[in-house]
Residue frames relative to the residue before (quaternion, step in Angstrom):
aa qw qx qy qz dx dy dz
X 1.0000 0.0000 0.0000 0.0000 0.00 0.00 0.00
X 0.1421 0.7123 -0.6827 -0.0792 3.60 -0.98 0.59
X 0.3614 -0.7113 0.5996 0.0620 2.69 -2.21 0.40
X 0.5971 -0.6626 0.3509 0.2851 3.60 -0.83 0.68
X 0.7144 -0.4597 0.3690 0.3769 3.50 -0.86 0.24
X 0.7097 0.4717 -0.2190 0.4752 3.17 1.11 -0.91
X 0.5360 0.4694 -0.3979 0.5780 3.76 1.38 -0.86
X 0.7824 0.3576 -0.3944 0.3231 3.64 -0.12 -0.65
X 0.6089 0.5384 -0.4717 0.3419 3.50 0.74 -0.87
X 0.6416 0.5235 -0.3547 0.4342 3.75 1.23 -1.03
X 0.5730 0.5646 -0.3866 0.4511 4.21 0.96 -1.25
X 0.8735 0.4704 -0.0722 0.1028 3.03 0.19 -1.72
X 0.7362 0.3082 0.0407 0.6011 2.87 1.48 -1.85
X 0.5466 0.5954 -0.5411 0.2322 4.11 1.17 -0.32
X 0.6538 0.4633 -0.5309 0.2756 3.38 -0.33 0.40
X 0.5780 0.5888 -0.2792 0.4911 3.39 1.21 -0.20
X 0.5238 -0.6591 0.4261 0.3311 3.65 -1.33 0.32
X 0.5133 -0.6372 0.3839 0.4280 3.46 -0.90 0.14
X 0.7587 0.0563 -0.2910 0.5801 3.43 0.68 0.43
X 0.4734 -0.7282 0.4942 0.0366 3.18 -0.59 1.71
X 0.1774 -0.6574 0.7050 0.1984 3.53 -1.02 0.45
X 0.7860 -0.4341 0.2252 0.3783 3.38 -1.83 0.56
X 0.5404 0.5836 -0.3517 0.4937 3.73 1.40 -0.92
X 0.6920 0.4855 -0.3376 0.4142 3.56 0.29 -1.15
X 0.6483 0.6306 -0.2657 0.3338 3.58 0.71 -1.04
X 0.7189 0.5268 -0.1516 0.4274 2.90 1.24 -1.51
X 0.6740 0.4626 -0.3390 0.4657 3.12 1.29 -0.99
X 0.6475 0.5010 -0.3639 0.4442 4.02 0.82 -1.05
X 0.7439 0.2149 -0.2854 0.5647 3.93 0.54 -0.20
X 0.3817 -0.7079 0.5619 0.1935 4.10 0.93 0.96
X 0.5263 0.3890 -0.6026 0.4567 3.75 -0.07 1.61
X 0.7626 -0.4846 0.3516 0.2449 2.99 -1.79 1.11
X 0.5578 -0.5360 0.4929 0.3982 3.79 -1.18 0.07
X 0.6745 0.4862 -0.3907 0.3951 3.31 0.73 -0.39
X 0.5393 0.5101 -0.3165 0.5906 3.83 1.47 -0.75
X 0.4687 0.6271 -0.4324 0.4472 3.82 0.56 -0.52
X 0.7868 0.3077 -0.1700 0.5073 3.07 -0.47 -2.18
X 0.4840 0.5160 -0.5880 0.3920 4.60 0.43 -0.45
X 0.7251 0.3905 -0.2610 0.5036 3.69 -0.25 -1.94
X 0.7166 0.2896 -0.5162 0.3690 3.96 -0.23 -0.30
X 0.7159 0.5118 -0.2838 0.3807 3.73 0.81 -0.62
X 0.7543 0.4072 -0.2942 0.4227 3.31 1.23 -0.28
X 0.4257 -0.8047 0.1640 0.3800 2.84 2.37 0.22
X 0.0855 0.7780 -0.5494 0.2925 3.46 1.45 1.13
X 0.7690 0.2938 0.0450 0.5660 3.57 0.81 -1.14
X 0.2828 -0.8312 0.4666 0.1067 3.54 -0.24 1.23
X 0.1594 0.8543 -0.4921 0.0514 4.02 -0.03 0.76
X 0.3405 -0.5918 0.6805 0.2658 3.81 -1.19 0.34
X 0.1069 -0.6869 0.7154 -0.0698 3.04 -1.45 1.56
X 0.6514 -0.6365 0.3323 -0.2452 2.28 -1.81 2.11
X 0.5153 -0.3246 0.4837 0.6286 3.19 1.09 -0.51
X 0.8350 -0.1012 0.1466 0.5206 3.17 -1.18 -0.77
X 0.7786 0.4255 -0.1852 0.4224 3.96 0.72 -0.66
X 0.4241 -0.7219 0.4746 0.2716 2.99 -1.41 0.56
X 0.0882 -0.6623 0.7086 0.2268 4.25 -0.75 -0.06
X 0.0426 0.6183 -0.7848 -0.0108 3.46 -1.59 1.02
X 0.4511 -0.5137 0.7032 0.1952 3.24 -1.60 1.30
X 0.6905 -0.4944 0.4973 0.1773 3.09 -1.77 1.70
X 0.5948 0.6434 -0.2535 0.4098 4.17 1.29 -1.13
X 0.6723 0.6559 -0.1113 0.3247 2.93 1.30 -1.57
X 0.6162 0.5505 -0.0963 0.5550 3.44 1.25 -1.45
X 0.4613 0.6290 -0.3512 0.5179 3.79 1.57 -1.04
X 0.9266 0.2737 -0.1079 0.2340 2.82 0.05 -1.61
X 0.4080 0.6887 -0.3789 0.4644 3.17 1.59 0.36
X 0.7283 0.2767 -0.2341 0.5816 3.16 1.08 -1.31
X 0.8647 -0.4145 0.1791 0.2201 3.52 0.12 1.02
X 0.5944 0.7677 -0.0798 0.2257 3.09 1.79 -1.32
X 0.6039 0.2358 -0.1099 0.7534 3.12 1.42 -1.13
X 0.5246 -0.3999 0.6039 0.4474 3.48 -2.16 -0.05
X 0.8691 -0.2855 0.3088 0.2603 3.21 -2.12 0.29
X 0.2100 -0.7712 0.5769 0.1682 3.79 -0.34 0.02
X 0.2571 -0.7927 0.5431 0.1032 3.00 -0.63 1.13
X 0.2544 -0.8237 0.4784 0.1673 3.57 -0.61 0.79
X 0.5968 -0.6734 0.3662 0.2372 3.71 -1.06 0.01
């Protein structure tokens, strides 16, 4: 069975904001903060840094895990 981007973003990710902070991330893909801050820095996981913080779109994390196509950035 598969599901669209859109079914998962709603199954998977609705309890979470649309733009996740590093905590939120960690918790919706269940890896440590330290595995977090790896995949944004090695750039597995596309994010907009904040100052000191990171913002990942809820899309982003998708597309890591395969779910959605690629996201095309601006």
């Amino acid at each position: 069975m598969k599901i669209s981007g859109k079914e998962a973003y709603y199954l998977m990710l609705r309890e979470f904001p649309d733009i996740m902070n590093i905590n939120d991330m960690c918790k919706a893909l269940s890896v440590s903060t330290k595995t977090g801050y790896k995949l944004l820095q090695e750039g597995k996981i596309n994010a907009i840094k904040v100052g000191r913080t990171y913002r990942i779109p809820k899309v982003h994390v998708l597309a890591y895990l395969k779910i959605v196509s690629q996201v095309q950035t601006a």
